[in-house]
KOLZAPA-372021 format. One record per residue (C-alpha): x, y, z. Coordinates in pm, whole numbers, padded with zeros to 5 digits, always signed. Example, Ala and Ser with C-alpha at 12.3 -4.5 7.8 and 13.67 -1.06 7.14 Angstrom:
+01230-00450+00780/+01367-00106+00714/
This chain:
+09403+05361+09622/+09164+05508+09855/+09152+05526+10245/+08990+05706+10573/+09194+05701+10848/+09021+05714+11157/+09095+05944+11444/+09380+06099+11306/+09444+06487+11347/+09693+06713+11109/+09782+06933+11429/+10024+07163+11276/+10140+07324+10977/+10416+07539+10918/+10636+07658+10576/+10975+07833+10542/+11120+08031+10250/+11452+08182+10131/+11447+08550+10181/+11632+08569+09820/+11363+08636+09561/+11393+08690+09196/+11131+08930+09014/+11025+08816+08682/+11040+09153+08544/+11401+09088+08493/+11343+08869+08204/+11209+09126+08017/+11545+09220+07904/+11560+08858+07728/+11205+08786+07626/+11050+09162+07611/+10826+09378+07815/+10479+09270+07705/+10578+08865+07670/+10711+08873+08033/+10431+09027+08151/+10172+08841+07930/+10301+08520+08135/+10296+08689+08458/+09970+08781+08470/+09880+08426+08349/+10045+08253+08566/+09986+08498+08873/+10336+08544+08924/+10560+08800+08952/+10822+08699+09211/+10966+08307+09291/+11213+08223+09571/+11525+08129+09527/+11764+07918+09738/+12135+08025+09749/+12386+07826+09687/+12428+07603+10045/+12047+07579+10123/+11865+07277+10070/+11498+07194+10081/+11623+07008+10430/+11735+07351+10535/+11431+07515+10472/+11183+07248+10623/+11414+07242+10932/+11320+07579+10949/+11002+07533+10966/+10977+07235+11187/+11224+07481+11429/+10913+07755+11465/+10639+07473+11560/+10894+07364+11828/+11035+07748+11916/+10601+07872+11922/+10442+07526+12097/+10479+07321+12343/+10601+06994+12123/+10782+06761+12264/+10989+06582+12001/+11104+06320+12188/+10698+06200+12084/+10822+06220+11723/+10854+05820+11635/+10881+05889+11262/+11019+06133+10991/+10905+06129+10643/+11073+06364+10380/+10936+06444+10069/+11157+06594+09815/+11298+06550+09425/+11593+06772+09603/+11761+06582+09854/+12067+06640+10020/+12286+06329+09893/+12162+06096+09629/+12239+05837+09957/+12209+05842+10267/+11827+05940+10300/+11769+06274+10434/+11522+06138+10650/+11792+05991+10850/+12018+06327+10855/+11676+06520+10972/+11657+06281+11260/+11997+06332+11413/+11992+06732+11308/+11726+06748+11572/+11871+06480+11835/+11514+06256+11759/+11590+05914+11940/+11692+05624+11775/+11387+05441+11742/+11254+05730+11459/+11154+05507+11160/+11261+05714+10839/+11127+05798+10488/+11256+05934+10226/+10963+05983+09925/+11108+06142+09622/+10801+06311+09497/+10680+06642+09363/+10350+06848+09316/+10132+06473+09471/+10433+06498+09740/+10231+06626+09996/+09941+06428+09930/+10147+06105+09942/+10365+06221+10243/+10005+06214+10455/+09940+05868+10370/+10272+05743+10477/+10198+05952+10756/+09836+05794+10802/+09972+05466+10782/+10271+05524+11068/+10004+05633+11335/+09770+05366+11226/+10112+05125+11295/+10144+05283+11653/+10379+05592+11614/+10244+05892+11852/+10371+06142+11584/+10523+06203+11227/+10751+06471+11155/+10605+06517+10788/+10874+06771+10574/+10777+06830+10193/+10988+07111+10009/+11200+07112+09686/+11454+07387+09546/+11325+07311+09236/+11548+07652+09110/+11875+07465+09096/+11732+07221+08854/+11648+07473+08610/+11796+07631+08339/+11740+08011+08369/+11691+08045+07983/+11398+07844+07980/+11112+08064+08062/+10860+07749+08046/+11017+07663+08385/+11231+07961+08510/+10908+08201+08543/+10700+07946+08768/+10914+07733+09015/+11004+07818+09376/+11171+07720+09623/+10995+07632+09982/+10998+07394+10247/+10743+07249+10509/+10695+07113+10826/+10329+06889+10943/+10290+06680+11209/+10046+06420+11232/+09931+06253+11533/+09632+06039+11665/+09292+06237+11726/+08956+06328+11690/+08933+06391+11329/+08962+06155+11004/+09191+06180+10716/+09030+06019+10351/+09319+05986+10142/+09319+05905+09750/+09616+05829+09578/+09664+05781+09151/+09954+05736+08952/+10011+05728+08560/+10364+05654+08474/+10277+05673+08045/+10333+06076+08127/+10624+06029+08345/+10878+06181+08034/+10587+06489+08062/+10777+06664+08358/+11153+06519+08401/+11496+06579+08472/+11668+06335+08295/+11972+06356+08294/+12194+06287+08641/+12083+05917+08764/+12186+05588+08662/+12000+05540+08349/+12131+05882+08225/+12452+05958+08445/+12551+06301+08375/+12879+06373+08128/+12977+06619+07879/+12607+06517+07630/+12391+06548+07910/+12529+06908+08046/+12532+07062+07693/+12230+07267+07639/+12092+07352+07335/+11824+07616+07203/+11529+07306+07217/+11268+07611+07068/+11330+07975+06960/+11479+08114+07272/+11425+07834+07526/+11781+07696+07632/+11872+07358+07872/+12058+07046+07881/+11927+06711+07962/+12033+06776+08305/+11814+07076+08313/+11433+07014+08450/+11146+06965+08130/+10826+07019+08143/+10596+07008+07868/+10312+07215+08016/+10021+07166+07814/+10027+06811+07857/+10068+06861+08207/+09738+07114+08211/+09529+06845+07997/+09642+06598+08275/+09516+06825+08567/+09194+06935+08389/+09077+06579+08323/+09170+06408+08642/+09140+06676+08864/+08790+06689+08897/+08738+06330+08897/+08912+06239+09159/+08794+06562+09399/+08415+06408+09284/+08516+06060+09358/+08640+06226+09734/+08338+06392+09808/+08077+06106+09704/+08319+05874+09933/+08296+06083+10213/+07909+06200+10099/+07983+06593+10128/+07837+06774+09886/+08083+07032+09693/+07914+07336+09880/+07978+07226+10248/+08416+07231+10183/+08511+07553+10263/+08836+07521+10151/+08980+07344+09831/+09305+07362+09861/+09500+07278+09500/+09870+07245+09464/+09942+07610+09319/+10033+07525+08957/+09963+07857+08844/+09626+08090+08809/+09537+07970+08448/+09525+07649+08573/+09380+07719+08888/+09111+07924+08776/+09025+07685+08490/+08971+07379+08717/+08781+07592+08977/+08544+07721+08712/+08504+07365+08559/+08468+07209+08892/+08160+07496+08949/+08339+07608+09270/+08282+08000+09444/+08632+08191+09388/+08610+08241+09771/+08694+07823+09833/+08947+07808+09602/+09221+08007+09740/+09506+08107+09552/+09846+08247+09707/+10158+08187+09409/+10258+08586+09381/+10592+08606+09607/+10642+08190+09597/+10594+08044+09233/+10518+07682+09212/+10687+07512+09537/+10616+07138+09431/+10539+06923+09737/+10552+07245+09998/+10285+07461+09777/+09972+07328+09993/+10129+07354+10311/+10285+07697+10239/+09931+07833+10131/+09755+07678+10417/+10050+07853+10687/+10020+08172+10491/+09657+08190+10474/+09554+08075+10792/+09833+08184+11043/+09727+08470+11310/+09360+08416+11251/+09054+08238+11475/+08768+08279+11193/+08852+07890+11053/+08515+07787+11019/+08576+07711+10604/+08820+07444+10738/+08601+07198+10903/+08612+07038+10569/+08882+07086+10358/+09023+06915+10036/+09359+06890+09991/+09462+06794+09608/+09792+06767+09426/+09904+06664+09085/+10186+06639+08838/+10512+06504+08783/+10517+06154+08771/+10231+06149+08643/+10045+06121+09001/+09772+06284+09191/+09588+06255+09495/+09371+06422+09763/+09352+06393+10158/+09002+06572+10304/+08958+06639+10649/+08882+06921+10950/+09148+07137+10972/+08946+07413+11180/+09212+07278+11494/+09507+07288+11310/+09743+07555+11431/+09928+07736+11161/+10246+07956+11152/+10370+08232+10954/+10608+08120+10707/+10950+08177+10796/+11216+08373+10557/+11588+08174+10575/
């Protein structure tokens, strides 16, 4: 599905993480010295972010929604809808949508979303977006974030040496600018990146919390979060690029003119691989994981914020591609100018 929103602006952007980080190095006690750091320098990783016990991904996109409104002049009583992306809600009911809107006394009239989506999160969270202010709303609170760390079982390095945790706050409101948006979804790879366990076709018991050694040394429970990654990298690499080419022949910009293609940050490997197939300069395709890991639905906006805060030279952003991908299987992009869009420095919790 594929639509340009007209005169829609992405005004600002802002990320929060927990101060509590965990460096990979660690694991070398576990999986040795030169296997630790063989994946860390693949991956570009050294350090995630981890949220203590108590903090949610609501928590930490609250926090970032708090420095737009503590650093601008926002007036969120022009907020007329909230839209919450996250596989790490609160409660499994009510929304968290709904708990966002009274945590920041929004009136009554806030329409609410709750989209329970991951690495295409984002992506998918601007449409809704799109479509709100297209309905009529002035502005949309857009939060994306997941503390994808408490679904994981720390002795599976296939997962516990990548994910983050990180939250996100956008808003979108009517403007100058247009927002293309393309949205695809695969569910034949939806067992590719799961947590099975815990809902109602696998409620969680005794067989679901047991883990097990699945491969030499990798350890979790069906409750634990899978991901078999090279299916998920031969996903990215073949419908990656299509769907970036399909963008830019929509919106007839040739690959040169976007100064800024901004992936969901997977890892390097993967980053590096689609850049280099896609023919791209290393300069467009920016890449900030060391200190974060993979943050799911909050990776774009958090490199965006912690790229682009503090600085006036935003001349790569009058055209910028936005593209995530993965669990569900489902991928997307959203291109548009950016070069207005005020960003903050992402706030430690």
């Amino acid at each position: 599905m594929e639509k340009l929103f007209n005169k829609i602006n992405i005004s600002h952007i802002s990320s929060a993480i927990p101060a509590n980080s965990l460096d990979l190095i660690q694991f070398s006690k576990t999986y040795g010295d030169s296997e630790v750091r063989k994946i860390m320098n693949s991956t570009g990783i050294s350090k995630v972010r981890v949220a203590p016990d108590g903090m949610t991904s609501s928590d930490l996109c609250a926090s970032a929604f708090t420095n737009i409104l503590e650093n601008d002049n926002l007036d969120p009583r022009e907020i007329d809808a909230v839209v919450f992306v996250s596989q790490t809600p609160d409660y499994r009911l009510p929304q968290t949508s709904n708990i966002i809107q009274n945590r920041f006394g929004l009136h009554n009239g806030v329409i609410c979303f709750d989209l329970p989506m991951g690495c295409s999160g984002y992506i998918n969270g601007l449409l809704q977006a799109s479509m709100l202010i297209a309905s009529g709303c002035r502005k949309v609170l857009l939060m994306a974030g997941d503390t994808t760390t408490k679904l994981i079982n720390k002795n599976d390095r296939s997962v516990s040496m990548v994910f983050g945790d990180a939250g996100s706050a956008t808003i979108v409101e009517p403007g100058n600018n247009d927002l293309y948006i393309n949205v695809c979804s695969d569910g034949s790879g939806s067992d590719k990146l799961i947590a099975e366990g815990g809902g109602f076709r696998l409620p969680s018991s005794d067989v679901t919390r047991e883990v097990l050694e699945v491969e030499p040394g990798i350890f979790r429970s069906k409750d634990d979060l899978y991901m078999d990654g090279m299916a998920i990298m031969n996903f990215a690499i073949s419908e990656v690029p299509k769907i970036i080419k399909d963008s830019l022949n929509y919106l007839n910009w040739k690959p040169e003119q976007v100064g800024c293609y901004a992936l969901h940050q997977a890892n390097k490997f993967m980053l590096n691989y689609l850049r280099k197939k896609m023919k791209l300069p290393v300069e467009n395709v920016p890449i900030s994981l060391d200190g974060f890991g993979n943050t799911g639905p909050a990776s774009i906006p958090l490199m965006l914020s912690s790229l682009n805060h503090g600085t006036s030279e935003k001349q790569q952003l009058e055209k910028v591609v936005m593209c995530g991908f993965g669990v569900g299987l489902s991928w997307g992009t959203a291109c548009s100018n950016l070069s207005n869009t005020k960003f903050y420095k992402p706030v430690e919790l």
